[in-house]
C-alpha positions in Angstrom: -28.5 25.6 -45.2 -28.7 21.9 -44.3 -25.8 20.6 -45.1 -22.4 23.2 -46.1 -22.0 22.4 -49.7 -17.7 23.8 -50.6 -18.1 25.4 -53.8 -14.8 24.5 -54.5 -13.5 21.1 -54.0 -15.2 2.3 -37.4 -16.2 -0.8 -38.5 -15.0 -3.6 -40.7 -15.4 -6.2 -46.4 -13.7 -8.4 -48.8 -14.1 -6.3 -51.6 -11.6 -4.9 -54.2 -9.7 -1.5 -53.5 -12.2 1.5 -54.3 -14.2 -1.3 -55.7 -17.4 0.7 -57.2 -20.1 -1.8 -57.4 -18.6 -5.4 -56.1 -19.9 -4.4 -52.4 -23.5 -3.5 -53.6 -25.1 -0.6 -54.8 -23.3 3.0 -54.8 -26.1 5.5 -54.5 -25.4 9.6 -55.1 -25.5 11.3 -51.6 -25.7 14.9 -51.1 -22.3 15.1 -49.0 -20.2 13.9 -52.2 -20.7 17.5 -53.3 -17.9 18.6 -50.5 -15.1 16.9 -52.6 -13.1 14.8 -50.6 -12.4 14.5 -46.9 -8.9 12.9 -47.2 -5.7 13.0 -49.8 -4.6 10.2 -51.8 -0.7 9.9 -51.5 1.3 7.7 -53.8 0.8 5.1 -51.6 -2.6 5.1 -51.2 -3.6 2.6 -53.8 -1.0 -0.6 -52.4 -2.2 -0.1 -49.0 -5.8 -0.6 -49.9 -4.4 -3.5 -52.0 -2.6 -4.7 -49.2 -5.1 -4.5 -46.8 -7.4 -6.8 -48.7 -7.9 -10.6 -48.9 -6.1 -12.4 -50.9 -6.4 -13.5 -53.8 -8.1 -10.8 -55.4 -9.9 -12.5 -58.1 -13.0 -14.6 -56.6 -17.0 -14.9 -58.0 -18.9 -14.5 -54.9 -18.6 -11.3 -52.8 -19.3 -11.0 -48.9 -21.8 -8.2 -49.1 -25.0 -9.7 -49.8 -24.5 -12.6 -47.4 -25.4 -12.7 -43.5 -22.3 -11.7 -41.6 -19.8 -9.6 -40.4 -16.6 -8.7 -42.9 -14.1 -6.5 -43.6 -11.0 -4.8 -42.6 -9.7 -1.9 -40.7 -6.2 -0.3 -41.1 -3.6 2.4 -40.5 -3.0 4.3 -44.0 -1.5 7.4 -42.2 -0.2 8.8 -39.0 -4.0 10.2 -38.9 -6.1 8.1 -41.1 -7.5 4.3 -41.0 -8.9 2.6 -44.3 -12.1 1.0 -42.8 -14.6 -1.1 -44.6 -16.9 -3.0 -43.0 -20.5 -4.8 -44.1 -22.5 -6.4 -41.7 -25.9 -8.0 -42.7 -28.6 -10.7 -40.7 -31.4 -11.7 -42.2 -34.7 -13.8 -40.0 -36.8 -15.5 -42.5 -40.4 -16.6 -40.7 -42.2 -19.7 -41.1 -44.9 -17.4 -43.4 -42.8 -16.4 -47.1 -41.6 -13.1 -45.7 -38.2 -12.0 -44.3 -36.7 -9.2 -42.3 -33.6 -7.8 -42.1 -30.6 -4.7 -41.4 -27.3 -4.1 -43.4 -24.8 -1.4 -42.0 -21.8 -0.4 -44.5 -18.8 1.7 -43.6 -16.9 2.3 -46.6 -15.2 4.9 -48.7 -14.8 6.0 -52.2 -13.3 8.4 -54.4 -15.9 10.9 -52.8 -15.1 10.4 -49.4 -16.1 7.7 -46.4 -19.5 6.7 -45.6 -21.7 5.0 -43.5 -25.4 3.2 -44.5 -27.4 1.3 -42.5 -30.6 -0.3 -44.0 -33.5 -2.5 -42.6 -35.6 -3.9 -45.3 -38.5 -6.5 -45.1 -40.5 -8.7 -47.9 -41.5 -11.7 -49.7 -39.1 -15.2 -50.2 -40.2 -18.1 -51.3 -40.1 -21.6 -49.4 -36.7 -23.2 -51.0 -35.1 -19.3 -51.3 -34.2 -19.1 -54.8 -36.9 -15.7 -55.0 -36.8 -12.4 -52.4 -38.4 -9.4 -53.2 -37.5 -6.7 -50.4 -38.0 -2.9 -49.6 -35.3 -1.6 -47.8 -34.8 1.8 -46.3 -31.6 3.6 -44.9 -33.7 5.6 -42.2 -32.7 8.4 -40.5 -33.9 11.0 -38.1 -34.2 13.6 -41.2 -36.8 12.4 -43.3 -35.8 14.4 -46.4 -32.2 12.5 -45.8 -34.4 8.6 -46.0 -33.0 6.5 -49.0 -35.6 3.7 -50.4 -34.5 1.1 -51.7 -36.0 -1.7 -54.0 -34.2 -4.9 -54.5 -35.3 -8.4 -56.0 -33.1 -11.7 -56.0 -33.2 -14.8 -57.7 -31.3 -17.6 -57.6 -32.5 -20.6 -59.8 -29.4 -22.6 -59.1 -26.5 -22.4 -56.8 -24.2 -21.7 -59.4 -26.4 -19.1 -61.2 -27.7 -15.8 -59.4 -29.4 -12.4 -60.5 -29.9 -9.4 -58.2 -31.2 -6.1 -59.6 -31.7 -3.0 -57.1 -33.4 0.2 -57.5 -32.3 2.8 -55.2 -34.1 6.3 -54.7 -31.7 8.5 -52.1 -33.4 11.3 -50.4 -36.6 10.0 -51.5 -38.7 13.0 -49.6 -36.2 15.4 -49.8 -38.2 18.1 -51.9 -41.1 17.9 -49.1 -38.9 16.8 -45.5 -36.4 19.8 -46.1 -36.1 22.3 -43.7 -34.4 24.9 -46.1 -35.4 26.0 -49.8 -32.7 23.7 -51.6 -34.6 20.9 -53.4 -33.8 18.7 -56.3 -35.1 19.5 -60.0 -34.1 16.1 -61.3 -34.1 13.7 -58.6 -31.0 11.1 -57.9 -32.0 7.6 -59.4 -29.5 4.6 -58.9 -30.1 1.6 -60.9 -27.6 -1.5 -59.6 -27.3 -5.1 -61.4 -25.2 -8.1 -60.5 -25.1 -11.4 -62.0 -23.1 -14.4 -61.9 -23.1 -17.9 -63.7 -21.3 -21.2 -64.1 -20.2 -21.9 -68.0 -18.7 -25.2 -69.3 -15.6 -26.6 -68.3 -15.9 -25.2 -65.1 -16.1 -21.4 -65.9 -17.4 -18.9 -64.0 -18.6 -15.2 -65.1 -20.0 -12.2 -63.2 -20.4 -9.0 -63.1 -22.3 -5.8 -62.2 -23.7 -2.4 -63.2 -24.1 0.8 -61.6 -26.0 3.4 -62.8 -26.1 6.9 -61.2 -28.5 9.0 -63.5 -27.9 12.9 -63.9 -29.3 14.5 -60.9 -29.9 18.2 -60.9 -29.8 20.1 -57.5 -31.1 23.7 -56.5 -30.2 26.2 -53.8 -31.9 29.7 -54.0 -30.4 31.4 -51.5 -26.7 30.9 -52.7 -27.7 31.3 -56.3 -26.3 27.8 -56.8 -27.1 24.4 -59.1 -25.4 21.3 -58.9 -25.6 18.4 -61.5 -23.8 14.8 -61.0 -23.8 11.7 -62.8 -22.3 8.6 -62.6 -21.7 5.3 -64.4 -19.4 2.3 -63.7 -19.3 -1.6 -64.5 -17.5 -4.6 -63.7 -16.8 -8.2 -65.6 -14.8 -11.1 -63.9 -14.1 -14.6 -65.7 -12.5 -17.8 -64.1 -11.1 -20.4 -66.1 -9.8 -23.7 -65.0 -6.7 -24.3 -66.5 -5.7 -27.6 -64.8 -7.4 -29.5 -62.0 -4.8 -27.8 -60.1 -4.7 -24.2 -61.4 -7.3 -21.8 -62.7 -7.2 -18.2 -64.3 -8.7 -15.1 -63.5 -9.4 -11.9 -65.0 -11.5 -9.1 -63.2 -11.7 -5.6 -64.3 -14.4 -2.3 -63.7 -14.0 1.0 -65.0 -16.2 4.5 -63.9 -16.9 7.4 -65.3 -18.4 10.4 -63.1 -19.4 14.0 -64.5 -20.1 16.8 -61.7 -20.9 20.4 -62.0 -22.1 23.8 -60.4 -23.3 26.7 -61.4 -23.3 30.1 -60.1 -26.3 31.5 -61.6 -26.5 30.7 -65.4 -22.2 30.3 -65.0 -20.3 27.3 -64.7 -18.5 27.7 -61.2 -16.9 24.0 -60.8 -16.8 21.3 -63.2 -14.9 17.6 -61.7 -14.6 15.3 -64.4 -13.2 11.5 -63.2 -12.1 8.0 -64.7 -11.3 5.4 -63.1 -10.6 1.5 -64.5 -9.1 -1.6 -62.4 -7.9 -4.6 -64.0 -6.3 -7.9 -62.4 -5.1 -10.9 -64.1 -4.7 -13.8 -61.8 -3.4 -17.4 -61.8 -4.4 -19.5 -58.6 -4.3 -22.8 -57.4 -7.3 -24.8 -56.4 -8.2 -24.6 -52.8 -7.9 -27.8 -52.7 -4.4 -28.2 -52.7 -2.8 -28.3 -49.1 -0.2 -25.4 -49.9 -2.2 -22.7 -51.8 -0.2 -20.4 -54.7 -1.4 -17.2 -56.7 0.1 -14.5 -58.4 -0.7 -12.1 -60.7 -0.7 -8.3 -62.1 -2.8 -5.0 -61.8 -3.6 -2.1 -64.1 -5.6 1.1 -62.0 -5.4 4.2 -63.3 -7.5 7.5 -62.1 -7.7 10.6 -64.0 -9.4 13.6 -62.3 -9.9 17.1 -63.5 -11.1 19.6 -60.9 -11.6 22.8 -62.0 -12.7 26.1 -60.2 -13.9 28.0 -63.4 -14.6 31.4 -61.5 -11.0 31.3 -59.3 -8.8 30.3 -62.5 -7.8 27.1 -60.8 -7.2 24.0 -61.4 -7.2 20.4 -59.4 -5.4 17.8 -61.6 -4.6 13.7 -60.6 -3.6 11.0 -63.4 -2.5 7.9 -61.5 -0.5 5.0 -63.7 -0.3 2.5 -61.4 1.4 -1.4 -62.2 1.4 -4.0 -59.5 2.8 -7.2 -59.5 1.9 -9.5 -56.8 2.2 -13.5 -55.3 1.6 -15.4 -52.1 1.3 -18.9 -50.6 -1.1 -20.3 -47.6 -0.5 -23.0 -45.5 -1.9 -24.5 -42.4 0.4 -24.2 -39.4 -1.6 -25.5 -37.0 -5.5 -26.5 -37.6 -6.5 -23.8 -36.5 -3.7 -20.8 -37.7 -2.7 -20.7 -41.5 0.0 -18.7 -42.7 -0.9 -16.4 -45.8 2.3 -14.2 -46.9 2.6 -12.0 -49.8 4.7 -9.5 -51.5 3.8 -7.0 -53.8 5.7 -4.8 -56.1 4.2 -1.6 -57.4 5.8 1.0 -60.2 3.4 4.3 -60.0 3.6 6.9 -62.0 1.3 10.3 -60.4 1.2 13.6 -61.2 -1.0 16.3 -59.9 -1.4 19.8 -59.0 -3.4 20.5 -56.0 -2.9 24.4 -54.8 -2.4 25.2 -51.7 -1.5 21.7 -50.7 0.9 20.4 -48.0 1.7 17.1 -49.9 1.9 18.2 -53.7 1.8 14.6 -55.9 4.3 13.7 -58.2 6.1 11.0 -58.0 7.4 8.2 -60.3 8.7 5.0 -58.9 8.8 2.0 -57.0 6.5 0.5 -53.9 7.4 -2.6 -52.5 4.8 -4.2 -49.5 5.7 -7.8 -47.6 2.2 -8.9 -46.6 2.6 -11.5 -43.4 -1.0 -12.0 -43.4 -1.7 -14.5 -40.1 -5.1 -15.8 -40.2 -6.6 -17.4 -37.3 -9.5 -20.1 -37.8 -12.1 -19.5 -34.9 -14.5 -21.5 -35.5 -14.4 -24.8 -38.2 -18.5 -25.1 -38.9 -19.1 -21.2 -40.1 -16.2 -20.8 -41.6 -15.1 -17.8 -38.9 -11.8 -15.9 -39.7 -9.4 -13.2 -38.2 -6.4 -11.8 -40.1 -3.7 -10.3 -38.3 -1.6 -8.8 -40.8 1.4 -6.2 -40.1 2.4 -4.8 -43.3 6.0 -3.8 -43.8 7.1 -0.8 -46.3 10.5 -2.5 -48.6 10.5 0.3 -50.8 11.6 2.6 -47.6 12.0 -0.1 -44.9 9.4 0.9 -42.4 6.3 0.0 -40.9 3.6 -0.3 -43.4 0.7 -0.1 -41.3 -0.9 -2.8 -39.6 -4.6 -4.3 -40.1 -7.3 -6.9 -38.9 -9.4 -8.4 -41.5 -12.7 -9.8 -40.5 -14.7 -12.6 -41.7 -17.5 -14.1 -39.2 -20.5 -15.5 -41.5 -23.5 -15.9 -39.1 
């Protein structure tokens, strides 16, 4: 077999924590059928939080400019949270463009890596691109192509709809006798717009339809579908202060069959809500503070072995910081956060059963070093510090280099 399917269960982006959908199209890839390749502890969710730039509420997301962003960061005495996009673009003096993205990321499926080089048409002032981009590898049946088309009629008003196909040759490239019955189909949407009175909305839409996946010679069909959408609003409440609300939500359905039975069925939802109040950047001492909903309900269960994988997460988090410069060039950005999480789960046969109820506490010394005035270039040094237990909390480097 191609890849070992389990029939029962670095780089660095400024994106939201297991943020399906801000940082760009989530295809279906075969390895998600694996399950997992690391545990969620009760704090897993504040040090992705903490680990991210701050605020969290903002319009325009890092992935779909030219750059390099993200973060890396201890989670574990074995593990690093790693995100990372990097993107450069060369447009010609003819309308046409050419261009590579590499992503390192995770989700509630495991990490990933994609790297995709894409060419097309743009128009002389920019506001249209049509691309086709491809995430090539040396197995042909394991090519994604993807289809993507921009427009921009204003600076404050922007459209991007892609069409991805993963495994596009799968059925004729492979070197086994699995093959796809219903092939994978992603369909991803992000707008954003100005309103009156200074208001911004955006949003996206990512739509994973029901695949259906064969392998003869284990007797063995997989089916996976997944949906998921996000909406975020910014008001201006003063000249000084605005308000912001973000919030996504997913809903994924996988099964396998052994045969005509149902082997494995993992049902998952998943919502993230934040409600912030920030000052304007113009203010030489930046405030914000707000609060965060994220739950996750997951039901894995092993139909043929009686067993069950369960997780519901309930998890509140309150959260504030200030920036100001220190020197020109070195601006201090601390925060503190305050989490009460509420998880129970059974997970059998495992080292680290979850439940807990209680409370997480992070200080965020974030340190963020201007390199370079023109671009915009940053590096944030930030050691976190565990007050719930008074301990290390894992340090990170967040980077943001626009090219």
């Amino acid at each position: 077999m191609r890849r070992p399917l389990a029939a029962l269960t670095t780089l660095f982006v400024s994106s939201s924590v297991l943020a399906y959908g801000w940082g760009g199209p989530e295809p279906f890839r075969l390895e998600r059928l694996e399950g997992r390749n690391f545990v969620l502890t009760e704090e897993s969710f504040l040090h992705r939080a903490s680990f991210q730039p701050l605020p969290v509420v903002r319009m325009q997301h890092s992935w779909a400019k030219d750059g390099w962003y993200g973060t890396a960061g201890s989670t574990r005495s074995r593990e690093f949270f790693v995100q990372s996009h990097l993107q450069k673009r060369v447009q010609f003096d003819v309308p046409m463009f050419v261009g590579v993205r590499f992503r390192r990321d995770e989700d509630l499926d495991g990490r990933f890596d994609r790297t995709l080089f894409g060419s097309g048409y743009v128009n002389a002032d920019g506001s249209l691109e049509l691309g086709v981009w491809g995430d090539v590898r040396g197995g042909k049946d394991e090519i994604d192509l993807q289809l993507e088309a921009y427009w921009r009629p204003r600076p404050e008003r922007w459209l991007r709809a892609t069409l991805v196909s993963p495994d596009a040759m799968y059925n004729s490239k492979t070197y086994d006798s699995s093959f796809y019955q219903q092939k994978p189909l992603t369909l991803h949407l992000a707008a954003g717009t100005s309103l009156p009175a200074g208001q911004q909305l955006y949003g996206f839409t990512n739509l994973n339809r029901q695949m259906e996946y064969h392998q003869p010679d284990l007797a063995q069909q997989w089916t996976d579908k997944q949906y998921s959408a996000g909406l975020g609003w910014l008001y201006p409440v003063t000249a000084s202060w605005q308000l912001g609300l973000q919030t996504q939500g997913l809903y994924g359905l996988r099964q396998q069959f052994q045969g005509d039975i149902l082997a494995f069925a993992l049902r998952r939802q998943f919502t993230d809500t934040s409600l912030e109040l920030q000052s304007r950047r113009a203010q030489p001492v930046e405030y914000w503070g707000g609060i965060r909903y994220q739950t996750l309900r997951e039901r894995d269960q092993t139909q043929l072995a009686e067993q069950a994988v369960l997780e519901h997460r309930n998890e509140w988090t309150l959260y504030a910081g200030m920036a100001w410069n220190w020197r020109p060039w070195i601006r201090f950005k601390p925060a503190l956060m305050l989490s009460y999480a509420d998880l129970q789960g059974l997970r059998p046969d495992d080292e680290e059963p979850l439940d807990f109820s209680g409370v997480l506490a992070k200080l965020v010394p974030v340190v963020e070093l201007h390199l370079h005035q023109q671009s915009g270039a940053v590096i944030r040094i930030n050691p976190t510090i565990e007050l719930h237990n008074l301990s290390f909390g894992g340090g990170n480097v967040q980077v943001h280099i626009p090219f």
